[in-house]
Structure formats: structure tokens, C-alpha cells
PDB file of N, CA, C and O in Angstrom:
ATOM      1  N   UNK A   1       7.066  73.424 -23.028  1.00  0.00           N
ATOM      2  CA  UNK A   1       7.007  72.227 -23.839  1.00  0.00           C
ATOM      3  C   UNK A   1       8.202  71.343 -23.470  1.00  0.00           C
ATOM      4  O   UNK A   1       9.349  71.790 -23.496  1.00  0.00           O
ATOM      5  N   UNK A   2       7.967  70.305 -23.187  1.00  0.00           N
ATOM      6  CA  UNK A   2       9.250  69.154 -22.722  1.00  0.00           C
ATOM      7  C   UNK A   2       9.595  68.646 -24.052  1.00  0.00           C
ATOM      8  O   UNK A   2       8.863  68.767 -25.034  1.00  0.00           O
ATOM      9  N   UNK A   3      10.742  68.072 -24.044  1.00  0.00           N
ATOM     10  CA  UNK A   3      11.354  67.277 -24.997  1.00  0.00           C
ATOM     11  C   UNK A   3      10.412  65.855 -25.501  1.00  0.00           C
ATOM     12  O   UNK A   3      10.705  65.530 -26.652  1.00  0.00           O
ATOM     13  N   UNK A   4       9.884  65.414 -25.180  1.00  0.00           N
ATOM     14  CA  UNK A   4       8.869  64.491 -25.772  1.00  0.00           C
ATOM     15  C   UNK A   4       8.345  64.938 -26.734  1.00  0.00           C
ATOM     16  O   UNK A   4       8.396  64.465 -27.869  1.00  0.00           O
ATOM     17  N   UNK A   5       7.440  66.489 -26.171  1.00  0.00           N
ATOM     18  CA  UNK A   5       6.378  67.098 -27.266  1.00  0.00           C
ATOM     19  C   UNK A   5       7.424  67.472 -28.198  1.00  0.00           C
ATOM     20  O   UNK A   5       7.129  66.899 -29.247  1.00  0.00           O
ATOM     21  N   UNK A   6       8.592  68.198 -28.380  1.00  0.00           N
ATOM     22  CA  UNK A   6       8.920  68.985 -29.224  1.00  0.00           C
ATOM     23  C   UNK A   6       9.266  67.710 -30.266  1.00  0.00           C
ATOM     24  O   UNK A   6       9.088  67.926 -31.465  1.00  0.00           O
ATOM     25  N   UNK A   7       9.722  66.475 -29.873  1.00  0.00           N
ATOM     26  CA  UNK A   7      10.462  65.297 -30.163  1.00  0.00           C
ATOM     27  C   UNK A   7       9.350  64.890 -31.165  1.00  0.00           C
ATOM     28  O   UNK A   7       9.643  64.679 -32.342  1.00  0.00           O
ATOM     29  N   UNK A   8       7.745  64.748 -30.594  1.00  0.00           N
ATOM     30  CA  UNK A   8       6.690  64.572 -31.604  1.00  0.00           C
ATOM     31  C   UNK A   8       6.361  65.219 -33.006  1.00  0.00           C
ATOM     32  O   UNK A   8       6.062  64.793 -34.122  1.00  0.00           O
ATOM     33  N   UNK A   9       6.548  66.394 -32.446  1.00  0.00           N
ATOM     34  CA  UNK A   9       6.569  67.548 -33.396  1.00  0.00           C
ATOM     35  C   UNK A   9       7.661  67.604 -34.277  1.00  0.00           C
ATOM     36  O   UNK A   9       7.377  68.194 -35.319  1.00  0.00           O
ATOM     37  N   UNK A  10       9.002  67.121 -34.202  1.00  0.00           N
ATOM     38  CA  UNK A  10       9.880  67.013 -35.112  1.00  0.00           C
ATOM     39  C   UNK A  10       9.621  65.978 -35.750  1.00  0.00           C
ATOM     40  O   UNK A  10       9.853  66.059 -36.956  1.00  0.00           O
ATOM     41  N   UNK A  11       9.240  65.071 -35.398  1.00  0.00           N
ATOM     42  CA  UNK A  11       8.810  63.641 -35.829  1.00  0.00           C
ATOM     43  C   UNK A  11       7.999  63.889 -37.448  1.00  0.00           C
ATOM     44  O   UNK A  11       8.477  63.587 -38.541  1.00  0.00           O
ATOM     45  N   UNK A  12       6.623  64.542 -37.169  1.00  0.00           N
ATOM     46  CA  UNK A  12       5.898  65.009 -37.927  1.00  0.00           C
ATOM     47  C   UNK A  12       6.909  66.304 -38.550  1.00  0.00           C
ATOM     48  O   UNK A  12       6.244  67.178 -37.994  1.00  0.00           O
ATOM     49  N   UNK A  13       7.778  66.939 -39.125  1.00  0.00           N
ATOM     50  CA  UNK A  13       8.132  68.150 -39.342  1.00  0.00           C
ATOM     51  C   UNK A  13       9.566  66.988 -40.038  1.00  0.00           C
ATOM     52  O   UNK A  13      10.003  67.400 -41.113  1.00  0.00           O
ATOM     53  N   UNK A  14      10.080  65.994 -39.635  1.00  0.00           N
ATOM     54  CA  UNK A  14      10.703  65.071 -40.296  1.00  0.00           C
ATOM     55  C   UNK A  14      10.111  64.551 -41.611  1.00  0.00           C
ATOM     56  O   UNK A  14      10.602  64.935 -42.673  1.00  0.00           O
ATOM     57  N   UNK A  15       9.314  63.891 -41.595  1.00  0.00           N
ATOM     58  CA  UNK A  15       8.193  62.910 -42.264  1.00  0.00           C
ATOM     59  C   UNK A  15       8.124  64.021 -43.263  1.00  0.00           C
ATOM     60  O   UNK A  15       8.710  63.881 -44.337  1.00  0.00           O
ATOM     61  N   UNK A  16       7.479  65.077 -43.007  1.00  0.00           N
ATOM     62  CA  UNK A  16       7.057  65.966 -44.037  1.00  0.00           C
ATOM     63  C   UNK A  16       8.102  66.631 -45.237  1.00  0.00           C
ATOM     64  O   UNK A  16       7.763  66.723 -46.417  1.00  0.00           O
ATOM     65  N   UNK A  17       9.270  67.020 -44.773  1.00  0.00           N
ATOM     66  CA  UNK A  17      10.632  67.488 -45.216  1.00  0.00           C
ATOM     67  C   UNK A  17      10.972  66.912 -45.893  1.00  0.00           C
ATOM     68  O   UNK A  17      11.253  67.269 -47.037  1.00  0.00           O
ATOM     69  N   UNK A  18      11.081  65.757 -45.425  1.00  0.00           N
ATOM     70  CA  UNK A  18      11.802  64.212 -46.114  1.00  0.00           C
ATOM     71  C   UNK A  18      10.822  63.008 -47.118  1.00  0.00           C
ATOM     72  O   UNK A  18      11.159  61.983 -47.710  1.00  0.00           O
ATOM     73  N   UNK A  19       9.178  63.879 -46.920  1.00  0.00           N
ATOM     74  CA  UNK A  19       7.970  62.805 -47.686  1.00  0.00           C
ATOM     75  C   UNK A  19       8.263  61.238 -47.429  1.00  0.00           C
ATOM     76  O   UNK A  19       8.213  60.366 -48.296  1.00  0.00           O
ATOM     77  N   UNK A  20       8.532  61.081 -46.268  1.00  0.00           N
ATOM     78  CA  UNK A  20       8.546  59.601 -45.143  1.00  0.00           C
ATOM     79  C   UNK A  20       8.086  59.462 -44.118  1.00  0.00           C
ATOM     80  O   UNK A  20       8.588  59.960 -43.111  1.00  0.00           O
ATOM     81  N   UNK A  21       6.961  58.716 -44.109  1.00  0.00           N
ATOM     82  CA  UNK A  21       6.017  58.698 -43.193  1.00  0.00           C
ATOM     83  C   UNK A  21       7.054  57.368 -42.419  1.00  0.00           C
ATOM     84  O   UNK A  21       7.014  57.590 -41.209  1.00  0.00           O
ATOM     85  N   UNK A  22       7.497  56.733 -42.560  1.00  0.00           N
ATOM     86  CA  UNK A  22       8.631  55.832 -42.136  1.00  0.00           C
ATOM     87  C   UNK A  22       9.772  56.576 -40.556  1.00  0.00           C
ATOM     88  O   UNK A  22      10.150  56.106 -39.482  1.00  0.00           O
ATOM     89  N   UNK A  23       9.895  57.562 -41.084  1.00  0.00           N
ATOM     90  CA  UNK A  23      11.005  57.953 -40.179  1.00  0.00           C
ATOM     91  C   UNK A  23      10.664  58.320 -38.889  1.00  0.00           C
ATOM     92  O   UNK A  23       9.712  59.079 -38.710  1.00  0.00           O
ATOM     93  N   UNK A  24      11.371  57.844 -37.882  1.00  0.00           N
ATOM     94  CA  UNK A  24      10.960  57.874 -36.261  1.00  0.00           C
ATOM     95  C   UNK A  24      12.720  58.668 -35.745  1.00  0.00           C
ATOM     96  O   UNK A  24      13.837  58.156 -35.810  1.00  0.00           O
ATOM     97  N   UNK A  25      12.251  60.214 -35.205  1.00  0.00           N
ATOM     98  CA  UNK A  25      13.325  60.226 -35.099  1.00  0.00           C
ATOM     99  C   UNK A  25      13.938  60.441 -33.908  1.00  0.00           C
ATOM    100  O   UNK A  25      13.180  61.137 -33.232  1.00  0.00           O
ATOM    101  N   UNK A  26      15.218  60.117 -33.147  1.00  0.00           N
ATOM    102  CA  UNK A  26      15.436  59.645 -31.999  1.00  0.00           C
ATOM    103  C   UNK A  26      16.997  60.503 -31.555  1.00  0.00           C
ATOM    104  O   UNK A  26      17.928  60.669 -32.343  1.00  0.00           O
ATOM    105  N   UNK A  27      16.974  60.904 -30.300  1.00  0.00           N
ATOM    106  CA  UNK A  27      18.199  61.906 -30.087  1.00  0.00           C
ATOM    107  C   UNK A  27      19.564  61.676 -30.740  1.00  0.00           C
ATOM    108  O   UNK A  27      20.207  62.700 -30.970  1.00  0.00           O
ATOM    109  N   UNK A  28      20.172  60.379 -31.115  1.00  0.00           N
ATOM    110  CA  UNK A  28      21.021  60.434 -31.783  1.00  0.00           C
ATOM    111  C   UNK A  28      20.987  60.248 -33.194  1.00  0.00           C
ATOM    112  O   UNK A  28      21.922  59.823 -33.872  1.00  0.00           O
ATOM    113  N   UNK A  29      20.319  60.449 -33.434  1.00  0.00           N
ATOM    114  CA  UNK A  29      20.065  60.619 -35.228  1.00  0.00           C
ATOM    115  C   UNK A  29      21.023  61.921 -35.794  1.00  0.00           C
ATOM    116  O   UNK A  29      20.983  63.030 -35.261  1.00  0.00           O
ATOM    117  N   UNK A  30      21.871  61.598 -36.939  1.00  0.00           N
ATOM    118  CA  UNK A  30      22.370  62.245 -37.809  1.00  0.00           C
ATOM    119  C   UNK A  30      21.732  62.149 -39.147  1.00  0.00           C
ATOM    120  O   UNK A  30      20.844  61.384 -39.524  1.00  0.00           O
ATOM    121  N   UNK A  31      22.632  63.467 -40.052  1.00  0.00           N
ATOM    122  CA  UNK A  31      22.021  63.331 -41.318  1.00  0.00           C
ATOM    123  C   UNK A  31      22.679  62.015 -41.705  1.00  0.00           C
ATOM    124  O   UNK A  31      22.194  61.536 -42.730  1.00  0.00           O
ATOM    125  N   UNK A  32      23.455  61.453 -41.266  1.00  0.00           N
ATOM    126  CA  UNK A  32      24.177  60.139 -41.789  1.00  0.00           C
ATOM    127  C   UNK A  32      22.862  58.938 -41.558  1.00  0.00           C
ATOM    128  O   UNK A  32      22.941  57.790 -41.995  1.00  0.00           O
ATOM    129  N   UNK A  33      21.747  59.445 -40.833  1.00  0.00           N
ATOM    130  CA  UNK A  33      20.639  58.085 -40.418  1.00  0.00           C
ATOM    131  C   UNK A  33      19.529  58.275 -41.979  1.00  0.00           C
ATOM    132  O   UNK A  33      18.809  57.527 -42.641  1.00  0.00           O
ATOM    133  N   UNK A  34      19.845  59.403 -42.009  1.00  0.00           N
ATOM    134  CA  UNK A  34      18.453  59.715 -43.287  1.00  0.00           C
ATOM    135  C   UNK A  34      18.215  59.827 -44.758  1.00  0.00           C
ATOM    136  O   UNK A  34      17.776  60.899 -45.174  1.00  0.00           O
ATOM    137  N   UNK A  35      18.372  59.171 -45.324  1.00  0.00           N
ATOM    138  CA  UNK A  35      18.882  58.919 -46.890  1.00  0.00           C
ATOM    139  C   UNK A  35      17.804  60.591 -47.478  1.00  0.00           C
ATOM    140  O   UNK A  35      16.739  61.053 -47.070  1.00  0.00           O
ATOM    141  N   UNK A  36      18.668  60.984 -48.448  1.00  0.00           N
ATOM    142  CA  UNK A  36      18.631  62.434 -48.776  1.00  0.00           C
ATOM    143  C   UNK A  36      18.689  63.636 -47.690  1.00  0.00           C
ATOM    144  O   UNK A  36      17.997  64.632 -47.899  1.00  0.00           O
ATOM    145  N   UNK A  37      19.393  63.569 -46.688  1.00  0.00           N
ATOM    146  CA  UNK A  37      19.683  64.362 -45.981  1.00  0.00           C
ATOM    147  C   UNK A  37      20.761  65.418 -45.949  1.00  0.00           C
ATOM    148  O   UNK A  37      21.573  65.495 -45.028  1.00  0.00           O
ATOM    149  N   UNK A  38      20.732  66.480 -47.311  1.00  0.00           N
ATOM    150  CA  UNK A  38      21.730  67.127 -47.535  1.00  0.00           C
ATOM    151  C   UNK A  38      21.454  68.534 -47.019  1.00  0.00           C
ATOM    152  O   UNK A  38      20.467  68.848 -46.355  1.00  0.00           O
ATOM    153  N   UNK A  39      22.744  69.594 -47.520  1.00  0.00           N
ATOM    154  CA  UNK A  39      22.421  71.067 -47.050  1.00  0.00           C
ATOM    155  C   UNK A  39      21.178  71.473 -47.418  1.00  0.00           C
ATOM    156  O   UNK A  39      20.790  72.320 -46.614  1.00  0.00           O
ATOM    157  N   UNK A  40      20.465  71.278 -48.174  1.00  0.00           N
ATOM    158  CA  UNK A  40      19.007  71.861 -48.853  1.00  0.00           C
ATOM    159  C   UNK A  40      17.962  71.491 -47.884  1.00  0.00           C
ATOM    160  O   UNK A  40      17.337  72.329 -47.234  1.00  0.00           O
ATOM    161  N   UNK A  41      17.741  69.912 -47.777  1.00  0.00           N
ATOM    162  CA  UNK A  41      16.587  69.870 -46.536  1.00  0.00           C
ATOM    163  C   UNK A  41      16.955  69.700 -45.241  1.00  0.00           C
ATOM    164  O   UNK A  41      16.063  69.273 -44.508  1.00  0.00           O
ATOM    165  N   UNK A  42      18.430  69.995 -44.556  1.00  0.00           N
ATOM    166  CA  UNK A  42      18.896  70.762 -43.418  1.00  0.00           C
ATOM    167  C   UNK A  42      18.546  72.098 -43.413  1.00  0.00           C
ATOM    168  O   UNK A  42      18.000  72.203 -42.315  1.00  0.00           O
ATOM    169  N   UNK A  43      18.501  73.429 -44.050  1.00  0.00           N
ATOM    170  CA  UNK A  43      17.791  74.157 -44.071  1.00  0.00           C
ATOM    171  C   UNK A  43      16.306  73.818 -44.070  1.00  0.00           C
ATOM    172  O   UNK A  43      15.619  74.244 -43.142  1.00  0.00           O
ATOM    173  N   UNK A  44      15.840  73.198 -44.888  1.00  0.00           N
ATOM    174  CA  UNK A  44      14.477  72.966 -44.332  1.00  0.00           C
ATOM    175  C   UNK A  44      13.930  72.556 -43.572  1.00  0.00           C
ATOM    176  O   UNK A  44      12.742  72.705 -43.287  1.00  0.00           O
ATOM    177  N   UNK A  45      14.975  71.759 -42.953  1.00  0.00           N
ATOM    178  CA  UNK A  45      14.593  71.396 -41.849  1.00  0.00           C
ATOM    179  C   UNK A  45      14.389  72.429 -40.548  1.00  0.00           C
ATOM    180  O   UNK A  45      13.441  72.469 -39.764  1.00  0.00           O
ATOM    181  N   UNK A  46      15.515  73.196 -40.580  1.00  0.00           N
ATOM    182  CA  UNK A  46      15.729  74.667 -39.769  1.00  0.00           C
ATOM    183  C   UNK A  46      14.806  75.355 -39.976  1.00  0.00           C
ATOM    184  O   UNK A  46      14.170  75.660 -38.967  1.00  0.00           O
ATOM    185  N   UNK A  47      14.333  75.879 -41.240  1.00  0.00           N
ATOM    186  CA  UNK A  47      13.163  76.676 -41.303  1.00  0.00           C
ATOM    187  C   UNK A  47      12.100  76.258 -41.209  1.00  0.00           C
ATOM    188  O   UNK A  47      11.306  77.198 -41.148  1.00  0.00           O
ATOM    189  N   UNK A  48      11.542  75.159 -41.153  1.00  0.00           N
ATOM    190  CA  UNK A  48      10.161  74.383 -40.548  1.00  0.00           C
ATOM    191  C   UNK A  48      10.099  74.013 -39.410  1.00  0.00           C
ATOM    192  O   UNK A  48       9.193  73.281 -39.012  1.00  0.00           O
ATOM    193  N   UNK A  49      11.039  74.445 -38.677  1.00  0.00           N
ATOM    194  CA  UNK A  49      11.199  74.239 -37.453  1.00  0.00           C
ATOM    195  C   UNK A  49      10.862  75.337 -36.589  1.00  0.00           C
ATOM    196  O   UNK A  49      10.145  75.583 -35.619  1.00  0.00           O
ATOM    197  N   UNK A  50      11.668  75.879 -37.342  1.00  0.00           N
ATOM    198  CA  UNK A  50      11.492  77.590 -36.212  1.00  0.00           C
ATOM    199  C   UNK A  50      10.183  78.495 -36.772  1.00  0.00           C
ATOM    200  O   UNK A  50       9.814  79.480 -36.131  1.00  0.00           O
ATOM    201  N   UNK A  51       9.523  78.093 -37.991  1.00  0.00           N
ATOM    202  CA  UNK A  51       7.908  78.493 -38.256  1.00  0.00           C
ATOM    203  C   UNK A  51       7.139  77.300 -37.402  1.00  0.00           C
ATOM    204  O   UNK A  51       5.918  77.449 -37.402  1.00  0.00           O
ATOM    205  N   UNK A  52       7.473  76.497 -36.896  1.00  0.00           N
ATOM    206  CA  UNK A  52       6.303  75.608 -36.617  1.00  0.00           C
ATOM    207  C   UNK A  52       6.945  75.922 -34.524  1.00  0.00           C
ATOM    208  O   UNK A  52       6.047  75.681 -33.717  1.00  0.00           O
ATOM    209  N   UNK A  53       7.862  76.233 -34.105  1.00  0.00           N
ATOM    210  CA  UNK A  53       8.295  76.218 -32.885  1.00  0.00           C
ATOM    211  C   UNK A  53       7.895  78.118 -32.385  1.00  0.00           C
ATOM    212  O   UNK A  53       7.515  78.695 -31.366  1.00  0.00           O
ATOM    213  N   UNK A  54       8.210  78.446 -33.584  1.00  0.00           N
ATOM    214  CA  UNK A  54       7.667  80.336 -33.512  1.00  0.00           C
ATOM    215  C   UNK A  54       9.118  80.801 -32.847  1.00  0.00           C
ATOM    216  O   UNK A  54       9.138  81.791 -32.115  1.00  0.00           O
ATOM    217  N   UNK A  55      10.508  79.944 -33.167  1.00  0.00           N
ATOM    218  CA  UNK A  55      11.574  80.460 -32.794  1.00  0.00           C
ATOM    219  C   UNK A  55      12.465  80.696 -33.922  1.00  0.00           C
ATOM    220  O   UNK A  55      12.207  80.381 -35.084  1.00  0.00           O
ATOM    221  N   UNK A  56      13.773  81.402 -33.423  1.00  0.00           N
ATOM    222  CA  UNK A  56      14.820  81.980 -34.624  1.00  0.00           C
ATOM    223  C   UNK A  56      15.778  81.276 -34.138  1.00  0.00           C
ATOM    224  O   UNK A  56      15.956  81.314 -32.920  1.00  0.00           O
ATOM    225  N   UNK A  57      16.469  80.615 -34.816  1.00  0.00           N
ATOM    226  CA  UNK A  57      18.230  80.172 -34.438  1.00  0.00           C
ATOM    227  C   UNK A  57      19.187  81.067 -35.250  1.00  0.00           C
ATOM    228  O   UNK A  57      19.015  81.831 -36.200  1.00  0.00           O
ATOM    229  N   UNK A  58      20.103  80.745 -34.631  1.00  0.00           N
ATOM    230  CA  UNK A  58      21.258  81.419 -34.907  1.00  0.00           C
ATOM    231  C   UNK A  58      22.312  80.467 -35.549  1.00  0.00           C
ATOM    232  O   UNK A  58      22.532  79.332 -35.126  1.00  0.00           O
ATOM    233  N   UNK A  59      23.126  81.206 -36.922  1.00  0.00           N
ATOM    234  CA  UNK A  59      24.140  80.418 -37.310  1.00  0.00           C
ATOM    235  C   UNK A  59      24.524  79.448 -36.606  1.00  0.00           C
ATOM    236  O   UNK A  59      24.457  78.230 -36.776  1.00  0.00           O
ATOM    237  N   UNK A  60      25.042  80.251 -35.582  1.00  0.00           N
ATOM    238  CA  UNK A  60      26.160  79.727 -34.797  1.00  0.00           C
ATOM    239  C   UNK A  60      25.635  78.424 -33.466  1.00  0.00           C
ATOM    240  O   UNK A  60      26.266  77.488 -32.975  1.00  0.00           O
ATOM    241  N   UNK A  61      24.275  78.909 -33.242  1.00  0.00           N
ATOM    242  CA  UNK A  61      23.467  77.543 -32.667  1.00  0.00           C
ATOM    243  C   UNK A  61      23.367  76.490 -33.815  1.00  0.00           C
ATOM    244  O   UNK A  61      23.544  75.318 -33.483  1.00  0.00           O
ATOM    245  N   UNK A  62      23.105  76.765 -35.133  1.00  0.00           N
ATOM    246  CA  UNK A  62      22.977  75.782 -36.220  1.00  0.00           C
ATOM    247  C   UNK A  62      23.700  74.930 -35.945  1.00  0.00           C
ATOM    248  O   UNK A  62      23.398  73.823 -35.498  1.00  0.00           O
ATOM    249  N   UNK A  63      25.380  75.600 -36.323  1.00  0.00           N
ATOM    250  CA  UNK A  63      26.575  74.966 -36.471  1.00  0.00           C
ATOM    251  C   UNK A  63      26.800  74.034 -35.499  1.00  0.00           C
ATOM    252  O   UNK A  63      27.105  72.907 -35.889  1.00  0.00           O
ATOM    253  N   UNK A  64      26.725  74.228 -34.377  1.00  0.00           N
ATOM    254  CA  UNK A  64      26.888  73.314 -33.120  1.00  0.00           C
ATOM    255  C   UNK A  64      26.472  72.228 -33.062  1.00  0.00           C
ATOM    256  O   UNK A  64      27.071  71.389 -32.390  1.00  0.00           O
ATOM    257  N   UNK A  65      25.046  71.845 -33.913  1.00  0.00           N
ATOM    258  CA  UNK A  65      24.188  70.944 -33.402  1.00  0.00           C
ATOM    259  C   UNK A  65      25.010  69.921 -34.021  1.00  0.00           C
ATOM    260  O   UNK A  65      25.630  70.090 -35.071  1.00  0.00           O
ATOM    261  N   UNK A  66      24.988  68.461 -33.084  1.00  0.00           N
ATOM    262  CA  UNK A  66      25.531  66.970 -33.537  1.00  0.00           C
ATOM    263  C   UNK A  66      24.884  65.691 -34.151  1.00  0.00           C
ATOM    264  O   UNK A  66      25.094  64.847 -35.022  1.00  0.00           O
ATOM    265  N   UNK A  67      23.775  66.112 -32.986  1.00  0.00           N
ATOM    266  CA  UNK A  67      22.363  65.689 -33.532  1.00  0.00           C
ATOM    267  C   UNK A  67      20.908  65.844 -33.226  1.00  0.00           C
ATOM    268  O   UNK A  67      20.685  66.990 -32.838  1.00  0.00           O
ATOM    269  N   UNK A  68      19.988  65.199 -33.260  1.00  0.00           N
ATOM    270  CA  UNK A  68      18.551  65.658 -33.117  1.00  0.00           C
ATOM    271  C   UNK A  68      18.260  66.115 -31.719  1.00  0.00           C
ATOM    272  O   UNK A  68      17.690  67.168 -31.434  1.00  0.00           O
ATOM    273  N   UNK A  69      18.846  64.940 -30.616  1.00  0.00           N
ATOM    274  CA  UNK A  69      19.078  65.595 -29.281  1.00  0.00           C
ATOM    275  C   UNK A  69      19.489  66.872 -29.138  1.00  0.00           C
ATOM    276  O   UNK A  69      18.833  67.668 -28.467  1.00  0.00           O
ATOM    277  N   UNK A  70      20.604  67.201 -29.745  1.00  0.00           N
ATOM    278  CA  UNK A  70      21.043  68.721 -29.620  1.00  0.00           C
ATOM    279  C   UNK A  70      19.537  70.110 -30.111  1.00  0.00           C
ATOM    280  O   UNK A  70      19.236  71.188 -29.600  1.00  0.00           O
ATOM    281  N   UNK A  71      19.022  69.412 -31.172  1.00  0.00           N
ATOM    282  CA  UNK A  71      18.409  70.173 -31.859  1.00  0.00           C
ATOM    283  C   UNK A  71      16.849  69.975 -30.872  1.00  0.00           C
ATOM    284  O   UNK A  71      16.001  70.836 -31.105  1.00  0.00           O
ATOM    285  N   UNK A  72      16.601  69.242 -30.157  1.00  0.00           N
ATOM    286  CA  UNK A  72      15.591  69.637 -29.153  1.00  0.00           C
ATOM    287  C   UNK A  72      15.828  70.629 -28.311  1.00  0.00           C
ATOM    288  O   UNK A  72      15.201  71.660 -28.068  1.00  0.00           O
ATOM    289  N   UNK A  73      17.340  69.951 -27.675  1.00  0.00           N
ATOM    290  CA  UNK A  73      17.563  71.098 -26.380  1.00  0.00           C
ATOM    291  C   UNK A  73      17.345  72.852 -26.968  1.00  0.00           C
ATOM    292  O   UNK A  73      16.624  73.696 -26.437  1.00  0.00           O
ATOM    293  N   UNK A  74      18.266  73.039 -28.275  1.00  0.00           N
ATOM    294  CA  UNK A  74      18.040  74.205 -28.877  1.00  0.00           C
ATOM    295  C   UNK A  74      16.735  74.742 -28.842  1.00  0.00           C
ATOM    296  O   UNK A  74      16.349  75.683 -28.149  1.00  0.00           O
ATOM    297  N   UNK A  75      16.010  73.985 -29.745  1.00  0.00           N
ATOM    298  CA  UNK A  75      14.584  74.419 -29.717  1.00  0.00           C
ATOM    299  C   UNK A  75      13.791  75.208 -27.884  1.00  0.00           C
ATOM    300  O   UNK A  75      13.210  76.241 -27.551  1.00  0.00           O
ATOM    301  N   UNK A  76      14.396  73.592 -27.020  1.00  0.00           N
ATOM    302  CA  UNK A  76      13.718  73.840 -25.397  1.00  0.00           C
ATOM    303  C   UNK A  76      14.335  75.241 -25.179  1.00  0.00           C
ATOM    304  O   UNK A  76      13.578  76.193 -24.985  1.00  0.00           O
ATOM    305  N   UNK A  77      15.291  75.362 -25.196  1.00  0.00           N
ATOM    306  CA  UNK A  77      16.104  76.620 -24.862  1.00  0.00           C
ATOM    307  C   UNK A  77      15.493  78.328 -25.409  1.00  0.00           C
ATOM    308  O   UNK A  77      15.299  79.382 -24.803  1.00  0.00           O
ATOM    309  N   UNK A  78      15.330  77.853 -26.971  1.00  0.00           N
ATOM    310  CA  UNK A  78      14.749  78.817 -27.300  1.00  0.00           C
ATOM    311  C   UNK A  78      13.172  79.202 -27.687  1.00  0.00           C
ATOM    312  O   UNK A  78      12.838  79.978 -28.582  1.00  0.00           O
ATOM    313  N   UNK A  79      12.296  78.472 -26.799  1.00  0.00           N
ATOM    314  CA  UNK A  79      11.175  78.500 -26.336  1.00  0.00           C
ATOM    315  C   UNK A  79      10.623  79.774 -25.765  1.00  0.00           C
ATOM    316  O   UNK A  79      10.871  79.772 -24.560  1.00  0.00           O
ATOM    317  N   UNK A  80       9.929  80.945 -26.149  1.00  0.00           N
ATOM    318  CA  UNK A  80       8.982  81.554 -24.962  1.00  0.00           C
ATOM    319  C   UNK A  80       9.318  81.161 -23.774  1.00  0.00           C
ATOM    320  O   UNK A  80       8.684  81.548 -22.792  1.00  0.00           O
TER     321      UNK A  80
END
């Protein structure tokens, strides 16, 4: 899966988390871009991610991420 698809798929997995069909989201996006973007639907975001990607992250991959770009490569990385 390339970064486009996974990029789509967060897109939709955004929208849903956040109930905003509005939001387009783009490699440098922070939680600072997304109004209600706190620790609660950052986890949800993590866990709808890795049920909908069929992957596990790790704390310590969590912690790292800067922004959505980061959080593709993660995902590409931890791909099948």
C-alpha cells in the first residue's frame, strides 16, 4: 500500500473519529490543525488505525510521531 492509499484511508478514519466530513488531511497536519484533538481521540485515532491497517504500534513509535506524514510512514513501515 503506498502513501496515497493509506493517506485516503486516514482521511476517512479522520472524518469518522472527529464526526467531520470537512477534514482533508495532509502530511503536515498536527493536533494543533484539528479543533478537539486531544489525548482521548489521539488514542482513537491510534486504535482505528491499527484495526483498520491490521497493525500494532508501539509506545515508543506513538511518541515519535510529529505529524500525519510521520504517521503514514509508521503505518507503511508497519505493513505486512
Amino acid at each position: 500500500m503506498n502513501a496515497d492509499q493509506i493517506r485516503t484511508q486516514l482521511n476517512l478514519i479522520f472524518r469518522d473519529v472527529f464526526d467531520d466530513d470537512s477534514i482533508q488531511v495532509h502530511d503536515q497536519m498536527t493536533a494543533r490543525d484539528v479543533d478537539n484533538w486531544d489525548s482521548l481521540t489521539h488514542i482513537n485515532l491510534i486504535v482505528a488505525s491499527e484495526k483498520k491497517f491490521g497493525v500494532s504500534f508501539s509506545t515508543k513509535d506513538i511518541v515519535r510521531l510529529k505529524n500525519v506524514g510521520d504517521f503514514i510512514q509508521l503505518i507503511q513501515k508497519s505493513l505486512p
